[in-house]
C-alpha positions in Angstrom: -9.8 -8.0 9.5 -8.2 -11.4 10.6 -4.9 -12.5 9.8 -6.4 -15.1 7.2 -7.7 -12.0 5.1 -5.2 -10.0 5.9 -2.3 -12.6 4.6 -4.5 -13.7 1.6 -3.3 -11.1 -0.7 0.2 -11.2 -2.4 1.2 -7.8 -1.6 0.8 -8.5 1.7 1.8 -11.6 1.7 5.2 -10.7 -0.3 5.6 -8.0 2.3 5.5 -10.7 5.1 8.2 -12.6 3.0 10.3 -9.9 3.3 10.0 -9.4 7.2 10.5 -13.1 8.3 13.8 -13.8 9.7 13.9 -11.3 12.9 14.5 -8.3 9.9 13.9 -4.4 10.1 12.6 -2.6 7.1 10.9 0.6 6.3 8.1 1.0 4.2 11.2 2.6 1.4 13.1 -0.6 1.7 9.7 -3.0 1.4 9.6 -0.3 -1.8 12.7 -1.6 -2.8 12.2 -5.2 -2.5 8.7 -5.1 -4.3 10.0 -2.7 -7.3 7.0 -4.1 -9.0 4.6 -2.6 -6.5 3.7 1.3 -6.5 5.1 3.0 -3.3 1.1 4.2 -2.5 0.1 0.3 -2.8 3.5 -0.4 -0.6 2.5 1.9 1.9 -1.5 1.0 1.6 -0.5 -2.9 2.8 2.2 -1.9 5.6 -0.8 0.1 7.5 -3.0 -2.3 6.9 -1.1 -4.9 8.7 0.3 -2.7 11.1 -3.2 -2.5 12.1 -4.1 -5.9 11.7 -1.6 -6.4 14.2 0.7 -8.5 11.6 3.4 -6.0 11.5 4.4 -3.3 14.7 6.6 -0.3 14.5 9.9 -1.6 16.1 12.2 2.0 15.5 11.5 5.4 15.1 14.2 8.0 13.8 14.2 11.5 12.3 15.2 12.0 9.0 15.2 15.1 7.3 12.0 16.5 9.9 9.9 13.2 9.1 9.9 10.1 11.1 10.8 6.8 9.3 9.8 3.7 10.8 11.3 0.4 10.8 8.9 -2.3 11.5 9.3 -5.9 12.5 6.7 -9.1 11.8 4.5 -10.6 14.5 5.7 -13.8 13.6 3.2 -15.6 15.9 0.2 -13.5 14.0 1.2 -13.8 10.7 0.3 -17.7 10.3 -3.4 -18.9 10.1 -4.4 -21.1 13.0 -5.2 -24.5 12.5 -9.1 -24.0 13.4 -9.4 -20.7 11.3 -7.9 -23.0 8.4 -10.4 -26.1 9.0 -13.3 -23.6 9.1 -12.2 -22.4 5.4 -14.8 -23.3 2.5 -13.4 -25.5 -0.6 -13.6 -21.9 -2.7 -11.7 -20.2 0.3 -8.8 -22.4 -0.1 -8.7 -22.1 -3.6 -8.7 -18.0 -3.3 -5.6 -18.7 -0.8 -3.6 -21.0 -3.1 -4.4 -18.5 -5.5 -2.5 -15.4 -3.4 0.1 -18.2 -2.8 0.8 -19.2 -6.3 0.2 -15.4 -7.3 2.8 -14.3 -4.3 5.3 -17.4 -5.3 5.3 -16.1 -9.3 5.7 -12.4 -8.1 8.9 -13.2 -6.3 10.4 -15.5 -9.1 9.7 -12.8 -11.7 11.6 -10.1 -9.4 14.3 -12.8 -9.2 14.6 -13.6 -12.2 14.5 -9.6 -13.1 17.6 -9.0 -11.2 20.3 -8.6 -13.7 22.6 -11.0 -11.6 20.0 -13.8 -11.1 21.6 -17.4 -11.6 19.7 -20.2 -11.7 22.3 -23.3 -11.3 24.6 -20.8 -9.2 21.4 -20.0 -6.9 19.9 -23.8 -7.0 17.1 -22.7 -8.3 14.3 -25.3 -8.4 11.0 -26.0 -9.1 10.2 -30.2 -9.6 7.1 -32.1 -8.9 7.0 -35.5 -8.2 3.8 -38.1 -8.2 4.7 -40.2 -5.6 2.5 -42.7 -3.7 2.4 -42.6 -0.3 -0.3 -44.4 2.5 -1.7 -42.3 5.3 1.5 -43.0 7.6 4.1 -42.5 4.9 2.2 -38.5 4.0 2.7 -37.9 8.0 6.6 -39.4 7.9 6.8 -37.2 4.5 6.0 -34.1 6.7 7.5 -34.6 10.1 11.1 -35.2 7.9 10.2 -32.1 5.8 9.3 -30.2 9.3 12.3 -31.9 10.6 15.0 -30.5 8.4 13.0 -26.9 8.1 12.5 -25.9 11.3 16.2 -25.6 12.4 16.8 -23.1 9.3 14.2 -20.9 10.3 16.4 -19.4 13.0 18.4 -18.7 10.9 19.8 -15.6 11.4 21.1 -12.9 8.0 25.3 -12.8 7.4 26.9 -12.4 4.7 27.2 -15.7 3.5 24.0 -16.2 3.7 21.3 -15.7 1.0 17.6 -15.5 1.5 15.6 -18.2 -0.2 12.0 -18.7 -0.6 10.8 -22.2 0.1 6.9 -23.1 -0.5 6.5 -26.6 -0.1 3.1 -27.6 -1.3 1.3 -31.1 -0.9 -2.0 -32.8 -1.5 -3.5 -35.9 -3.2 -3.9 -35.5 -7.2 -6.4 -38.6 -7.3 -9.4 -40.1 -5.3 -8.4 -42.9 -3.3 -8.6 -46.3 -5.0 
């Protein structure tokens, strides 16, 4: 399975989420974090990335005569390559956005499940704007958006730190005039 198939599924995908930012979880903490999600289905995804090569084992301990793992994301393997994404039909990419939309409305419900969820407090948003923009002003538009993302990436979990979810989504609602 390639890492296009293997990402376009929002278990999976949410499971990803969970591992970005350098961070070490067993297959009982993903649990946690996906309380939506039965523990067999959990489990089910983790191998199947593991194998895919998405996720590795990065610990193994003993616990009570069975061996928990903490695994750790391929960063580098857990994106779709720009040729794999070209090569995509018009009703691939509409199964993807699907899992994306389908992944992004998972993980707002569990937030806003969580009994201390606040959305000014947390700067919850979720806006669109129509804005017109020519070919030059789309490619400013993204090297400013890259531009201030990139550095947070690296960023690294303390405790005054929460993790956010940020799914930037852009394309052209009209034919060109």
């Amino acid at each position: 399975m390639d890492s296009l198939e293997l990402l376009a599924h929002p278990v999976r995908l949410r499971i990803v989420h969970a591992l970005r930012g350098g961070r070490l979880l067993t297959t009982a903490q993903l649990c946690e974090r996906l309380p939506d999600t039965s523990k067999a289905t959990v489990y089910r995804h983790v191998e199947m990335l593991t194998a895919g090569g998405i996720l590795e084992v990065a610990e193994e301990e003993r616990v009570r005569g069975a061996v928990q793992r903490r695994y750790r994301l391929h960063q580098e393997r857990a994106t779709v390559d720009p040729a794999a994404a070209q090569s995509l039909t018009p009703d691939d990419h509409r199964r993807v956005f699907a899992t994306a939309m389908a992944t992004l409305l998972a993980e707002f419900n569990a937030y806003l499940d969580r009994p201390a969820a606040d959305l000014t407090r947390d700067a919850v948003g979720y806006r669109q704007h129509a804005i017109w923009l020519s070919d030059d002003e789309v490619l400013e538009l993204i090297e400013g958006m890259r531009s201030a993302i990139l550095p947070k990436l690296a960023n690294e979990s303390t405790p005054n730190r929460t993790r956010y979810l940020l799914s930037p989504i852009l394309f052209p609602v009209e034919d060109q005039p």
